[in-house]
C-alpha positions as CSV (number, residue, x, y, z in Angstrom):
1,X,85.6,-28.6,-35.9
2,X,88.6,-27.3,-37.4
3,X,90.8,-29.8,-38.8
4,X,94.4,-28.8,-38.9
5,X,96.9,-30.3,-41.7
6,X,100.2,-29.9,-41.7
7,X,103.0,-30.2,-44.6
8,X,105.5,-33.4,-43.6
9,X,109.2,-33.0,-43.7
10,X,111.1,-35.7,-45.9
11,X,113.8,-37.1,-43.5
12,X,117.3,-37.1,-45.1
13,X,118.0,-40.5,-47.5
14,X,114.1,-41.4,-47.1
15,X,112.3,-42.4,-50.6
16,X,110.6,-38.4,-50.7
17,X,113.3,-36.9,-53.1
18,X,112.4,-33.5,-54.9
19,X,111.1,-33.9,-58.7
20,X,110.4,-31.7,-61.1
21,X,107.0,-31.2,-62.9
22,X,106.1,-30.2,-66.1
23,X,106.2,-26.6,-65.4
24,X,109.5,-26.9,-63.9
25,X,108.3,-26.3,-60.3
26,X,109.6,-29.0,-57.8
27,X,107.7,-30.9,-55.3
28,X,107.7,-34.1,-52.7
29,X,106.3,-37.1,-52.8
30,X,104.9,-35.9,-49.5
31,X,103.2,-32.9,-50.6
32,X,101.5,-35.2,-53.3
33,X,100.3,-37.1,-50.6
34,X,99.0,-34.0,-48.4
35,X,97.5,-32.8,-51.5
36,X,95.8,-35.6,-52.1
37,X,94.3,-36.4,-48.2
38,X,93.4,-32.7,-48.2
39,X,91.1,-33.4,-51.5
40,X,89.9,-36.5,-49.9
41,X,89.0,-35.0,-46.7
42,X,87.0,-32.1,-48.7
43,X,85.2,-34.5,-50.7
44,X,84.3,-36.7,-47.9
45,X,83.2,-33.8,-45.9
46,X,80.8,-32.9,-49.0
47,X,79.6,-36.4,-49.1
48,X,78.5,-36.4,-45.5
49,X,77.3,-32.9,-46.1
50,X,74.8,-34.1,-48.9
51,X,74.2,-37.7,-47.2
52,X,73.0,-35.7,-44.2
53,X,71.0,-33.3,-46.2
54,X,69.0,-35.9,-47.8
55,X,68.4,-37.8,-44.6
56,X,67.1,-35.1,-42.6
57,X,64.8,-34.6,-46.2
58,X,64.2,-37.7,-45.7
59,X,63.0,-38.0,-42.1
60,X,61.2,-34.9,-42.6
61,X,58.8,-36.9,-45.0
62,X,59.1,-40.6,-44.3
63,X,58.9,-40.5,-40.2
64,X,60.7,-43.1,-38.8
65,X,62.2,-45.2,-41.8
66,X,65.7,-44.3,-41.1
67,X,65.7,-46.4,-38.2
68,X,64.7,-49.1,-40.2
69,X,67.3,-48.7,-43.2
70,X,70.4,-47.3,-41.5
71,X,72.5,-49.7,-38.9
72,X,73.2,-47.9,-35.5
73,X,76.8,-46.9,-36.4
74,X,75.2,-44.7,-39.7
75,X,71.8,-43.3,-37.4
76,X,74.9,-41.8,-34.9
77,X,77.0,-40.5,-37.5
78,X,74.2,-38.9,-39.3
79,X,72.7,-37.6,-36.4
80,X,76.0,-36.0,-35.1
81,X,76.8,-34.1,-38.7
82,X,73.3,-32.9,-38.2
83,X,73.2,-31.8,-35.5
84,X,76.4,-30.0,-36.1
85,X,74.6,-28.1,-39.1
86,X,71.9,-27.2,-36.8
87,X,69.4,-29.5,-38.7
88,X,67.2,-31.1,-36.2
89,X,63.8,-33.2,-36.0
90,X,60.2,-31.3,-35.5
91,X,60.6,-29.2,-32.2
92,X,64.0,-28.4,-32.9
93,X,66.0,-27.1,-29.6
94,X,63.8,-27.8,-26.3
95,X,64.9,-26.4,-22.9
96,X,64.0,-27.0,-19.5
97,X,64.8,-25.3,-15.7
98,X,64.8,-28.2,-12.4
99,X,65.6,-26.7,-9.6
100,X,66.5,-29.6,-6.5
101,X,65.6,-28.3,-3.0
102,X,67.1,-31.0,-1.2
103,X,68.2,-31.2,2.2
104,X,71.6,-29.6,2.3
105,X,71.7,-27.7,-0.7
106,X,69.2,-26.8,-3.5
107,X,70.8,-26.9,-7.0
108,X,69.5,-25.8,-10.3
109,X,70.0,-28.0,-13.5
110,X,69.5,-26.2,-16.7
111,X,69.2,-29.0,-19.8
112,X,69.3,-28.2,-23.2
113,X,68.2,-31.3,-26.1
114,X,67.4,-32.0,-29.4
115,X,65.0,-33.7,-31.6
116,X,66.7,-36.4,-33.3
117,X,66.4,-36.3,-37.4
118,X,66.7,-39.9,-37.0
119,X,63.4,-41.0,-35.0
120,X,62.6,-37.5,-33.4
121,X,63.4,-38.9,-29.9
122,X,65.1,-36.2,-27.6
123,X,68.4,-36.5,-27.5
124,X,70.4,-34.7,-24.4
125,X,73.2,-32.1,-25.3
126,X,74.2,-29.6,-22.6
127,X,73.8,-29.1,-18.8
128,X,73.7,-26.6,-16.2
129,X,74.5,-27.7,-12.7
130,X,75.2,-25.5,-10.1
131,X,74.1,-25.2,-6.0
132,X,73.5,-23.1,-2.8
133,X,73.8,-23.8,0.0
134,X,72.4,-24.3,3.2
135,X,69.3,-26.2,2.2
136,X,65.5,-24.5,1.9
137,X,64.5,-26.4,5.1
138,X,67.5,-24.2,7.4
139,X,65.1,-21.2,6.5
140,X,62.2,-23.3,8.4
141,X,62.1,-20.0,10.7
142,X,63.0,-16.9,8.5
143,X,61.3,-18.4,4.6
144,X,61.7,-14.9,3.1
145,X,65.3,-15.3,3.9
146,X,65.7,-18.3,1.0
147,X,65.0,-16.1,-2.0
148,X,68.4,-14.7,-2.3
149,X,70.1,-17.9,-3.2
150,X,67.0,-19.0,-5.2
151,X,67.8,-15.6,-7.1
152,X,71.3,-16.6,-7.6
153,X,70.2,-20.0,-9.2
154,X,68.2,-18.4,-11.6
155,X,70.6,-15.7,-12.9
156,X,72.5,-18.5,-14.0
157,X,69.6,-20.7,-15.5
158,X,69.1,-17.9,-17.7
159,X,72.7,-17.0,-18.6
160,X,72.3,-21.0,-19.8
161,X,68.7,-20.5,-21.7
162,X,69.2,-18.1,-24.9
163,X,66.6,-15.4,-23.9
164,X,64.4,-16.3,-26.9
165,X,63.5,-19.7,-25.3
166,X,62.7,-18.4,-21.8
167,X,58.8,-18.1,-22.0
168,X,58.7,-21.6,-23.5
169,X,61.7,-23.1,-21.2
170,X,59.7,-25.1,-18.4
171,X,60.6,-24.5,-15.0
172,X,59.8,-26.6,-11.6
173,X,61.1,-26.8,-8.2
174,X,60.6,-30.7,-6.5
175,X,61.2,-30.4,-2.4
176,X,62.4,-33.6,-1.3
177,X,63.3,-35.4,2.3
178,X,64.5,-32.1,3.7
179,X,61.1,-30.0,3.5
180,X,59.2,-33.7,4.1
181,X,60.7,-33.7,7.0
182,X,59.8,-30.1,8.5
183,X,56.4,-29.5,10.5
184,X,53.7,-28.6,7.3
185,X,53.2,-25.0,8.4
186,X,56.8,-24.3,8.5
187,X,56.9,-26.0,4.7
188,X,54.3,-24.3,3.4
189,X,55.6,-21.1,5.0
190,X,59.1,-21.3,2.6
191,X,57.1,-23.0,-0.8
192,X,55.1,-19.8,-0.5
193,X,58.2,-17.7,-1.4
194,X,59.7,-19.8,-3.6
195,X,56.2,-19.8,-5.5
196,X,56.5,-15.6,-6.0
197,X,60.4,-16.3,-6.9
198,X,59.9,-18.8,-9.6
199,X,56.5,-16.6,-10.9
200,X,58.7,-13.9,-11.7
201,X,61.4,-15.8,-13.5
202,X,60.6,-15.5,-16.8
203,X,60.3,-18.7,-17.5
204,X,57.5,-21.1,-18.0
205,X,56.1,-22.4,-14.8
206,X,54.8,-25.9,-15.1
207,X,51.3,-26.6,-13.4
208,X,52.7,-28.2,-10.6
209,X,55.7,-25.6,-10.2
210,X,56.2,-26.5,-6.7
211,X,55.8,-29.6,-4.8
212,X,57.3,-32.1,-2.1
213,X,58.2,-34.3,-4.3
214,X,56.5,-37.6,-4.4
215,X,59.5,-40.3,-2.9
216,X,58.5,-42.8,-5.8
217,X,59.1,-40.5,-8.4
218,X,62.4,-39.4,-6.8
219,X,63.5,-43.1,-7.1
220,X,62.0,-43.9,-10.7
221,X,63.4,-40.2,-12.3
222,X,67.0,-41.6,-10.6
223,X,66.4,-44.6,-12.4
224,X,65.3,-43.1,-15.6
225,X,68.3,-40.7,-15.5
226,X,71.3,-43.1,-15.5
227,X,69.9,-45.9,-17.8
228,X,69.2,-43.4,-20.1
229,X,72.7,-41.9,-19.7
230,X,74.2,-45.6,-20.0
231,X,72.1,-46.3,-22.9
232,X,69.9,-49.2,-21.5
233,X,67.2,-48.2,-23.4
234,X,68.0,-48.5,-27.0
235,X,67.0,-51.7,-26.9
236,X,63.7,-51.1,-24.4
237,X,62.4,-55.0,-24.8
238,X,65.3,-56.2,-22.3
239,X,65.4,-53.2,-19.1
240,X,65.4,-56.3,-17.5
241,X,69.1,-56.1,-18.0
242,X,69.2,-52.2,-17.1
243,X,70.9,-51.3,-14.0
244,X,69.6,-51.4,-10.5
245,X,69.5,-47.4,-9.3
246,X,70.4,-46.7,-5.6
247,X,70.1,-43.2,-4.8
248,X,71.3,-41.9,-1.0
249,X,70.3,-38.5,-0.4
250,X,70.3,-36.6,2.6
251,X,67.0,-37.5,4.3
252,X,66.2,-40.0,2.3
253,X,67.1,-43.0,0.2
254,X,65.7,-44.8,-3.1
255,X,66.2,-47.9,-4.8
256,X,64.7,-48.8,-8.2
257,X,65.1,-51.1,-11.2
258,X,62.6,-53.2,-13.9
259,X,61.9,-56.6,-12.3
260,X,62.5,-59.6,-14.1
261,X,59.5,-60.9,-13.3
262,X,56.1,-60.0,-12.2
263,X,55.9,-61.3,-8.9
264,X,58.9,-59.7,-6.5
265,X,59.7,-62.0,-3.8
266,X,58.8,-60.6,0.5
267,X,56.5,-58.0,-1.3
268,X,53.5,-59.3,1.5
269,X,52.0,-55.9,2.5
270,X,54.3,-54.1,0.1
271,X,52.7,-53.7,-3.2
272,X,53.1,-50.3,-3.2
273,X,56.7,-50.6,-4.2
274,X,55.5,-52.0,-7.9
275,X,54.2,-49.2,-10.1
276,X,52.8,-49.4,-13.7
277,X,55.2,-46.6,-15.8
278,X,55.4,-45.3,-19.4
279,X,58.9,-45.4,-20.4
280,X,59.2,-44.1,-23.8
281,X,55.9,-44.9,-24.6
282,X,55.7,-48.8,-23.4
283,X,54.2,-49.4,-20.5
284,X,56.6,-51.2,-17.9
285,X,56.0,-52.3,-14.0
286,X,59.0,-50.7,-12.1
287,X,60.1,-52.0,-8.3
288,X,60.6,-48.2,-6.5
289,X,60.5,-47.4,-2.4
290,X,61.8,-44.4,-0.9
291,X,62.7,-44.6,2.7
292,X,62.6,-41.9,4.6
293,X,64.2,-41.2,7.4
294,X,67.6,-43.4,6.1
295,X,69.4,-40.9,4.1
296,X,72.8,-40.0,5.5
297,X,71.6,-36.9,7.5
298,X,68.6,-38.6,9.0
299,X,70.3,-41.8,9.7
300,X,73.1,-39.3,11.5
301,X,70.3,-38.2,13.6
302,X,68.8,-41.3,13.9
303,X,72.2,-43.0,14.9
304,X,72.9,-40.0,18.0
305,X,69.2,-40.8,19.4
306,X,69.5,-44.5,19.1
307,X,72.5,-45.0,20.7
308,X,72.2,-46.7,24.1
309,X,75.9,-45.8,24.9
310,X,75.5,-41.8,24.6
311,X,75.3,-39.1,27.3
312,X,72.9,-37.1,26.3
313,X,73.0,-33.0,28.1
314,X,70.3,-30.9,26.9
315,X,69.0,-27.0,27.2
316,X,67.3,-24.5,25.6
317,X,69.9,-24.3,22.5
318,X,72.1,-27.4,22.3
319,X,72.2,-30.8,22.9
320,X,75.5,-32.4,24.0
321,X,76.2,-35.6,23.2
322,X,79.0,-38.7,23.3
323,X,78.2,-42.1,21.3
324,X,80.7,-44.6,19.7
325,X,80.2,-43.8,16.3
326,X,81.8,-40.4,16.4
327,X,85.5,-40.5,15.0
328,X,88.0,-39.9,17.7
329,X,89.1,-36.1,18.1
330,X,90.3,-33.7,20.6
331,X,87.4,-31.0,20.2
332,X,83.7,-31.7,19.8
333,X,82.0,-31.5,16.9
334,X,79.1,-29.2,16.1
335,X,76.1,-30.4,14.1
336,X,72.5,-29.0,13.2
337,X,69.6,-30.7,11.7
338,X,66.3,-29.0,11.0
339,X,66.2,-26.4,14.0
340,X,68.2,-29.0,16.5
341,X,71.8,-28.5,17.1
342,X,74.1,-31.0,18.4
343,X,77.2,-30.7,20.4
344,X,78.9,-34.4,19.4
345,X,82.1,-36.3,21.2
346,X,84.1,-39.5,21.1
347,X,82.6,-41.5,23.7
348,X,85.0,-44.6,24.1
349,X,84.2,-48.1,23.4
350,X,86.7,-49.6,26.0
351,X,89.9,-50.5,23.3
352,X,89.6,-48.6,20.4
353,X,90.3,-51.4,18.0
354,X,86.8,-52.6,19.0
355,X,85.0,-49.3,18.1
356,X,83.1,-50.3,14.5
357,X,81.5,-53.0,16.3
358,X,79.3,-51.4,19.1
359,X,78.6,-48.8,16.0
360,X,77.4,-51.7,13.4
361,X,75.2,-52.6,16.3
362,X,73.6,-49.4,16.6
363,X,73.4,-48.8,12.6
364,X,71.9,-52.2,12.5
365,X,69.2,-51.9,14.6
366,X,67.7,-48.4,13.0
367,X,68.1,-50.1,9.0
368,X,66.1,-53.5,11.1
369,X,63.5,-50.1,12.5
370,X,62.7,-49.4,8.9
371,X,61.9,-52.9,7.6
372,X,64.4,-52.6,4.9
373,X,63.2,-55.3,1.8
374,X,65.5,-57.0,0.7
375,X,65.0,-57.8,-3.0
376,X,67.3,-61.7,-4.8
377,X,67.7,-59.5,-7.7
378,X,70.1,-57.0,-6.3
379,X,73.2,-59.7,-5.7
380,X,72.9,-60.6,-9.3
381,X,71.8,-57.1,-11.2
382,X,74.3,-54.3,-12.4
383,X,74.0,-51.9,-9.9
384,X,74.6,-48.2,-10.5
385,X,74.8,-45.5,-7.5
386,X,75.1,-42.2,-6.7
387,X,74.8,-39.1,-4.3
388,X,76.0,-39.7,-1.0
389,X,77.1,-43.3,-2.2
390,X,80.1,-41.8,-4.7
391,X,81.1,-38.7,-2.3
392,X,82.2,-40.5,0.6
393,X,83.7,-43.2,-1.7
394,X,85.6,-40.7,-3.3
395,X,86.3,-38.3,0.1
396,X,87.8,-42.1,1.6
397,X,90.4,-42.7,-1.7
398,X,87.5,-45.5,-3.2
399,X,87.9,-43.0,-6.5
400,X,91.2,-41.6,-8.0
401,X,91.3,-38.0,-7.9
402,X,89.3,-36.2,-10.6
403,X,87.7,-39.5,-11.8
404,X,83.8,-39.0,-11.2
405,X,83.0,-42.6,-11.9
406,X,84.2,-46.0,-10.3
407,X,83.8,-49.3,-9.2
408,X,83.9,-50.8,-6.0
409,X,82.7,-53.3,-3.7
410,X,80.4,-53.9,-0.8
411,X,83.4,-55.0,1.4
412,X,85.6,-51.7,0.0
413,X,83.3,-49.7,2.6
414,X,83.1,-52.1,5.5
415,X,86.9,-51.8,5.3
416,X,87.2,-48.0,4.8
417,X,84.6,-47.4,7.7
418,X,86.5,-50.1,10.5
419,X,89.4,-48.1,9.1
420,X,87.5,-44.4,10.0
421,X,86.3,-46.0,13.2
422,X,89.2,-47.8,14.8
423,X,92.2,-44.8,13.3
424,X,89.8,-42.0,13.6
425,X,88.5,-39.7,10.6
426,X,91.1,-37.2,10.8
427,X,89.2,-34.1,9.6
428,X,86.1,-36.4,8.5
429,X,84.7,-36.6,12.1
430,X,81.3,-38.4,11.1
431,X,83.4,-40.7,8.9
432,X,83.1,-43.6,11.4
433,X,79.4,-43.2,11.4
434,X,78.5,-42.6,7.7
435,X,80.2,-45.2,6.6
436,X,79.4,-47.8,8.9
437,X,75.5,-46.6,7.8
438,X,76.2,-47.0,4.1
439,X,78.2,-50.2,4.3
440,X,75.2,-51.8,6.7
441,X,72.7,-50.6,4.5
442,X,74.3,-52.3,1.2
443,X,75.0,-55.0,3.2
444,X,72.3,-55.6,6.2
445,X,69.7,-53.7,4.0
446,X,69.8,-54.7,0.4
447,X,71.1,-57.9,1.4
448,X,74.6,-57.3,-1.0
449,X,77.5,-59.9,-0.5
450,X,80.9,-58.3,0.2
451,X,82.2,-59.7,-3.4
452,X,79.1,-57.5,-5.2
453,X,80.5,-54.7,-7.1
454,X,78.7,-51.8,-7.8
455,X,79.2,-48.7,-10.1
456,X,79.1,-45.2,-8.6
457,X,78.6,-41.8,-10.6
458,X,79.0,-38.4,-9.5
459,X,79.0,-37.8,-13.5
460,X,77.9,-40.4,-16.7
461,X,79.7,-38.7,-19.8
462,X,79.9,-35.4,-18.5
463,X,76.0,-35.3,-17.2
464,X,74.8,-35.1,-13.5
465,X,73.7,-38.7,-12.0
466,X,70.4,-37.4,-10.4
467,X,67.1,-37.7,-10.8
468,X,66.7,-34.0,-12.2
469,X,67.5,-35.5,-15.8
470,X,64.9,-37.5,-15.6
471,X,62.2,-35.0,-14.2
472,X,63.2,-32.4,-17.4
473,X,62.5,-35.3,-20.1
474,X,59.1,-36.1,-18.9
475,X,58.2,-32.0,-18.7
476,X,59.5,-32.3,-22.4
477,X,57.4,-35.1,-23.6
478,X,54.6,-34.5,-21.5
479,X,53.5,-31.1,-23.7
């Protein structure tokens, strides 16, 4: 960091008159004073120089006693000036390679952490993200085809990962609701490429290198992600005050959090959704459930089947089709989803001020379909979302431009979707119908009041809110 000092004019009849020294040379009362914060900033520096020094020595032979002599404020400022000098804990730099095949993109997220001189914990420091599109699952019948993009992913994973760390940098690829959703042979057929791609990368591949992920550990790494970002566990007695993670994805959707108590009301025939976790070493019980088939793409699908109001004209190659929750427009609008493509028009409601309605009806009975649980602890919890929940907040004005956090309520959806519904999407077509999904599912679903307001990432201090974070720290500690 380069610290820049600049001499100080004296203003004209101000109390900084010239004087002469001894050697006859004249100065300011303001340069006495630059000259002497310039010696105090050296000698500082110096002192946080040594103090640093002798606490990594320290460390290195005592363990963990810093965190039992130094307050939190000292432990960050060491740790920063450390970490600056390039002194770090045993391990040193760590790297790993997550690559997302989800189902309208896959993304790669390159992480790169330290080992803290304080306690040796891994501490996160930069980030790759970057995507291609379509998803892995549009290559359902030509899988060669996806290992261009997968190429491009991994030129710039590496261009991230100095070349020295590659054979040691983990890499993994987790499938989620997009190949889950495709016919097993078809799958397998694509996760056989991707296999040969990732082989050849020149980084480590993990044991389980690829693999549909397992829709717990989709919600749980969420989870893990943005109460680690929000630092909810520094103190990891009370997660029963960490946030509440709800994750909306494209084929599917996750909701997690650290009961506050052992028995989870309506959990009859549900204790699958309680698991027994190691987080940072203490074993927790954490509420997760994955339902598939409600993320925004599915639920699109599931809407257009559904709906008792459509017309419904099918062939060979498309499937034309008028329902109530499609935004108003002049043209029809085109849609695919895994290998069915949709032809999709305005089918009027009778007055078009009462167009959300019949479309809550239908969204209603499809979150009812899935048996959605509705957990007491979610109206009074902090709640944290992402995915799909910030991007069409913020494509609908619910965040101010460039901002990739913000709060906002249950009820700020339900109005932005009657609006999308009853005015028309303008170039969002399928705003009347996402939104009237998401606000019924926080609503209907999770059982939230209109009042409850929830925070939504895109970003938490400059780091991806997805479950990939999470995923890279356990391939860390895991070795």
């Amino acid at each position: 960091m380069t610290q820049e000092l600049r001499q100080r004019k004296s203003p004209k009849g101000d109390g900084d008159k010239a004087q002469n020294n001894s050697n006859g040379k004249t100065h300011t009362k303001g340069e006495s004073v630059d000259k002497t914060c310039t010696r105090v900033i050296i000698v500082t520096g110096l002192l946080i120089l040594a103090f640093s020094t002798t606490i990594y020595t320290i460390h290195a032979n005592n363990g963990n006693i810093l965190t039992q002599v130094l307050p939190k404020a000292a432990q960050d400022i060491v740790e920063n000036v450390c970490n600056q000098l390039g002194l770090y804990g045993q391990g040193g730099r760590q790297y790993a390679v997550v690559i997302d095949a989800g189902s309208t993109g896959t993304r790669v997220l390159g992480f790169s952490f330290h080992r803290s001189v304080i306690d040796n914990s891994l501490r996160l420091d930069e980030e790759l993200w970057k995507q291609v599109k379509p998803g892995l699952s549009w290559y359902h019948e030509q899988p060669d085809n996806c290992s261009q993009g997968l190429s491009e992913l991994l030129d710039s994973a590496k261009n991230h990962v100095p070349k020295e760390y590659w054979e040691k940098t983990p890499i993994t690829l987790k499938a989620t609701a997009g190949l889950r959703l495709l016919p097993k042979v078809q799958g397998d057929a694509i996760l056989a490429v991707v296999r040969k791609v990732l082989e050849n990368s020149g980084f480590l591949p993990e044991e389980n290198l690829i693999e549909i992920m397992n829709p717990m550990e989709e919600g749980l790494y969420g989870w893990f992600t943005v109460n680690f970002l929000l630092s909810q566990f520094d103190n990891i007695e009370k997660l029963d005050k960490s946030f509440i993670s709800l994750d909306l994805g494209g084929g599917s959707t996750q909701v997690t959090f650290a009961p506050q108590s052992s028995q989870v009301e309506g959990l009859e025939g549900r204790k699958h959704f309680i698991h027994d976790v190691n987080i940072l070493q203490k074993p927790i019980k954490v509420y997760s459930h994955s339902y598939l088939g409600l993320g925004l793409m599915a639920a699109r699908k599931a809407i257009i089947v559904a709906s008792t109001q459509s017309e419904v004209v099918s062939n060979e190659e498309i499937k034309k089709v008028r329902t109530v929750c499609m935004a108003g427009g002049t043209n029809p609008k085109e849609w695919s989803f895994h290998g069915n493509e949709y032809l999709i028009s305005h089918m009027p409601s009778g007055t078009r001020a009462n167009t959300y309605e019949p479309c809550l009806a239908l969204v209603k009975d499809i979150i009812h379909a899935e048996s959605v649980h509705t957990p007491s602890e979610l109206t009074s919890r902090k709640i944290a979302a992402f995915s799909y929940f910030f991007d069409l907040a913020a494509e609908h004005g619910l965040v101010h431009e460039g901002a990739t956090d913000a709060v906002v309520k249950v009820g700020d959806y339900i109005n932005i979707a009657k609006k999308a519904c009853d005015i028309g999407g303008g170039e969002h077509r399928f705003a009347c119908m996402d939104l009237t999904f998401i606000s019924a599912l926080l609503n209907t679903g999770y059982g939230l009041p209109t009042e409850k307001e929830i925070q939504i990432y895109k970003k938490i201090n400059g780091h991806e809110a997805s479950w990939a974070l999470g995923l890279a720290y356990n391939l860390i500690e895991a070795k």
